[in-house]
C-alpha positions in Angstrom: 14.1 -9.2 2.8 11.6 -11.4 4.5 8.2 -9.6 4.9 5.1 -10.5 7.1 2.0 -10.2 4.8 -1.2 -11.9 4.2 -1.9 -15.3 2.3 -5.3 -14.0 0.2 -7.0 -16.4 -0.9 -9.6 -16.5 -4.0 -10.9 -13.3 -5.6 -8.3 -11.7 -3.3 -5.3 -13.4 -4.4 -6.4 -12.6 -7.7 -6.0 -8.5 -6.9 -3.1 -8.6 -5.2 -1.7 -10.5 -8.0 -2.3 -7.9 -10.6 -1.5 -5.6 -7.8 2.1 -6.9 -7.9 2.1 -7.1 -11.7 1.3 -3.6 -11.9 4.0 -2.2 -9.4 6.4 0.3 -10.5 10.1 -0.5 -10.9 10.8 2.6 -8.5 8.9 4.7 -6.0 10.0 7.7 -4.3 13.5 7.4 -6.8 14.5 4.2 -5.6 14.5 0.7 -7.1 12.3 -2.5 -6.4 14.2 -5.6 -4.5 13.7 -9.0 -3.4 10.8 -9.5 -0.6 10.8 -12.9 0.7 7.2 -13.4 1.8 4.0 -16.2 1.9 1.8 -13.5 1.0 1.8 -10.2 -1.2 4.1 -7.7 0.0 6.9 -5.7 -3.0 9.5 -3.5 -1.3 11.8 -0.9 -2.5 15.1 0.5 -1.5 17.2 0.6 1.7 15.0 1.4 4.5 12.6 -0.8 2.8 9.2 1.3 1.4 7.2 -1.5 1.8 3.7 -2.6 0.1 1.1 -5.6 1.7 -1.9 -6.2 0.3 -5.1 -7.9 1.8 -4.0 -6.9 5.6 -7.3 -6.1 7.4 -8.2 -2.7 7.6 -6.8 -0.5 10.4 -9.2 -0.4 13.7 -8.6 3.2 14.0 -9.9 4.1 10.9 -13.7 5.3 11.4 -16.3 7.4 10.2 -15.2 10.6 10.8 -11.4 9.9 10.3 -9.2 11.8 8.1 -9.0 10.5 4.3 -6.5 11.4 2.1 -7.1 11.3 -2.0 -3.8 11.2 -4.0 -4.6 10.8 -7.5 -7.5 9.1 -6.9 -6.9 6.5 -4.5 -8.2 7.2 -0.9 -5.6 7.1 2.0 -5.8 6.6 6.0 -2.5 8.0 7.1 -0.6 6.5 10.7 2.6 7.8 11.6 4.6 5.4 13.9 7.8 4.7 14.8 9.7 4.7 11.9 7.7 6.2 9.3 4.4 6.4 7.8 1.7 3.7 7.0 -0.7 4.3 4.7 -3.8 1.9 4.0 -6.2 2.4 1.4 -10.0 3.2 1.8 -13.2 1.5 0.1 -11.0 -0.6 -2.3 -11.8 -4.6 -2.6 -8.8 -5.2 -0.7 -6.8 -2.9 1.9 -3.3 -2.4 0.5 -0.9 -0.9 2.9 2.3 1.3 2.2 4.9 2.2 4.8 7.0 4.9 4.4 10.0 5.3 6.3 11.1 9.1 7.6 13.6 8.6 5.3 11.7 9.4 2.4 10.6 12.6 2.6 8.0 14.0 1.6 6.3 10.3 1.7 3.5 11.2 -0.6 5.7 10.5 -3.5 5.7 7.0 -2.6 2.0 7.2 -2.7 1.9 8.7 -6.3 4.1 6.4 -7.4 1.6 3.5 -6.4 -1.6 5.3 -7.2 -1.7 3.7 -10.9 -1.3 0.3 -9.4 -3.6 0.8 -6.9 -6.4 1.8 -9.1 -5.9 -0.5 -12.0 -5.6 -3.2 -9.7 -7.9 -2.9 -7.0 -11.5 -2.4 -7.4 -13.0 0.9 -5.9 -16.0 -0.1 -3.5 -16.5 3.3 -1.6 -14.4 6.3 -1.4 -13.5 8.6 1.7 -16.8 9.9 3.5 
């Protein structure tokens, strides 16, 4: 499944790689498959729940915005067409998780990454 994510480069590479390492076999009850991608991205099942990491954070995400904390990593929450994307707030590196309707309720899928997310990626600053 070919996936548009970002090439990271240095320290960055460096997260995301652990990032992948730590990955669950499953999330939201379904398994891992093939991504086909330059950058970081890991996908599971059919609709594809889908993580990137290093994309730039979102532009709508401001001071002010709702965060979400699921077992202790800090989530700004879009829904789109589709489903769900989640990105992470005041870690090293955004990692982003879409979610497609499919999966419901998505916040599974985020407590199935959680543990990657914060052995992985470095905490800088939490939600305000």
């Amino acid at each position: 499944m070919p996936v548009d994510a970002p090439r990271p480069q240095g320290r960055d590479a460096d997260v995301c790689a652990a990032l992948a390492e730590a990955a669950p076999d499953r999330v939201a009850g379904v398994d891992s498959r093939a991504v086909d991608s330059a950058g970081v991205a890991l996908a599971w099942g059919d609709p594809a729940i889908v993580v990137r990491c290093a994309v730039p954070p979102s532009p709508a995400l401001r001071p002010g915005v709702r965060c979400d904390t699921v077992d202790s990593v800090d989530w700004f929450t879009r829904q789109e067409d589709g489903g769900y994307r989640f990105s992470t707030v005041g870690r090293a590196v955004t990692v982003e998780l879409f979610v497609p309707y499919e999966y419901d309720p998505a916040g599974d899928a985020l407590v199935d990454v959680a543990a990657a997310v914060r052995g992985a990626v470095p905490l800088v600053d939490g939600c305000r």
